[in-house]
C-alpha positions in Angstrom: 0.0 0.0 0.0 1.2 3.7 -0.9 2.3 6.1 2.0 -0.1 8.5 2.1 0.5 12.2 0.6 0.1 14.2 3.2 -0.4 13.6 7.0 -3.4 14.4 8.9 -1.5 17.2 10.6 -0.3 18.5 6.6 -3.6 18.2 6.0 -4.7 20.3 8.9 -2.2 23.5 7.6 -2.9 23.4 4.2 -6.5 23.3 4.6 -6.2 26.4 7.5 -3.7 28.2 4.6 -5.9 27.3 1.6 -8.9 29.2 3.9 -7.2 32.0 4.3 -6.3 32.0 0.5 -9.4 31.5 -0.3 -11.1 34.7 1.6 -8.6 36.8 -0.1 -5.5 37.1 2.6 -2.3 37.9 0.6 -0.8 35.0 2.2 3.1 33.8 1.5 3.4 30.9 3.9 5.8 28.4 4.1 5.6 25.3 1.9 4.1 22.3 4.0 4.7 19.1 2.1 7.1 18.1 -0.7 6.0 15.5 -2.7 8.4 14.0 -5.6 8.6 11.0 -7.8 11.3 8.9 -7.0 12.4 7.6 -10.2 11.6 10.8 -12.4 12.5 14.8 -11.6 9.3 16.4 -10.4 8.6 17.9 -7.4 6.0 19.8 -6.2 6.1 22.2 -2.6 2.3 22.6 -1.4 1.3 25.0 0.9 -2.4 25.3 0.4 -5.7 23.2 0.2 -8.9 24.3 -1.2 -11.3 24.3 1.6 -14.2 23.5 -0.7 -12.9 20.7 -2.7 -10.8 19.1 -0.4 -8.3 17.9 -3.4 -7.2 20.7 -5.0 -3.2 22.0 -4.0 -1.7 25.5 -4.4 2.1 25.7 -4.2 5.0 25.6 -7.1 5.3 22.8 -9.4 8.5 21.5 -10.9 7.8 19.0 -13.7 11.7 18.6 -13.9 11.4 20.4 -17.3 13.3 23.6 -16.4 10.3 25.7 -16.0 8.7 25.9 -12.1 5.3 27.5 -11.5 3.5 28.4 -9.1 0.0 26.6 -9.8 -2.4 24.0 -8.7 -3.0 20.3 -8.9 -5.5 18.0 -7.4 -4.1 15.4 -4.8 -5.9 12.6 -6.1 -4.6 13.5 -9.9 -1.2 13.0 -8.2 -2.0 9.8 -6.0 -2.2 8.1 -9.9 1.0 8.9 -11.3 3.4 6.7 -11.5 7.4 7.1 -13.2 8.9 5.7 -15.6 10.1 2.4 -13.6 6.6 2.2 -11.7 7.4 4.4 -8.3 4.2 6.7 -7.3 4.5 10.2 -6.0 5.9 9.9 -2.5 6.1 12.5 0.5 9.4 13.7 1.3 8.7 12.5 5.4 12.3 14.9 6.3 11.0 17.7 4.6 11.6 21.3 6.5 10.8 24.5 5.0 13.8 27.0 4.6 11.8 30.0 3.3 8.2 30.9 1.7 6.7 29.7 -1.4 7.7 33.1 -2.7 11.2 32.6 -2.0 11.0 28.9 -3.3 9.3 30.3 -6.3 11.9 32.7 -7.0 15.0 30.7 -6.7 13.2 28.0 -8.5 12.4 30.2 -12.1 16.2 31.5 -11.6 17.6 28.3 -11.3 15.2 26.7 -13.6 14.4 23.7 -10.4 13.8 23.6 -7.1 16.9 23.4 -5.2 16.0 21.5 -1.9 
């Protein structure tokens, strides 16, 4: 059985950011999961749930194609991918933040990846 993306906890603050996103508060918080493939080069750092879907992320998304964005994907959209040699999506479990999303972001488009 696959390890689940997010933990009740991550779950928790991305829902409590993706309500404050959703009533309009400029917010720039700190990414709360990191989810990657281990067997291909995306990555994606999400800091936000939509509160009325339950399943749709906000954070930045690195495809591994040289081009990060900030954007949104659904959880269950990434629960069904799998790489090239059959490994799903996987949470990064010693993930800690080092800076905001905007920072991430930033760094990321420069450098054409997220770095860590």
């Amino acid at each position: 059985m696959a390890q689940p993306l997010t933990t009740a906890d991550e779950r928790a603050q991305l829902l409590t950011n993706g309500t404050a996103r959703a009533s309009g508060q400029g917010i720039d918080p700190l990414p709360v999961v990191r989810l990657f493939t281990p067997d291909a080069h995306a990555t994606w750092l999400l800091a936000a749930l939509d509160p009325a879907d339950g399943d749709t992320t906000w954070g930045l998304i690195d495809l591994g194609i040289g081009m990060p964005v900030l954007g949104t994907v659904k959880l269950s959209d990434l629960a069904s991918i799998v790489g090239p040699r059959g490994q799903p999506v996987m949470r990064d479990r010693y993930f800690s933040p080092a800076r905001t999303l905007s920072e991430y972001a930033r760094l990321a488009q420069r450098d054409g990846s997220i770095a860590d």
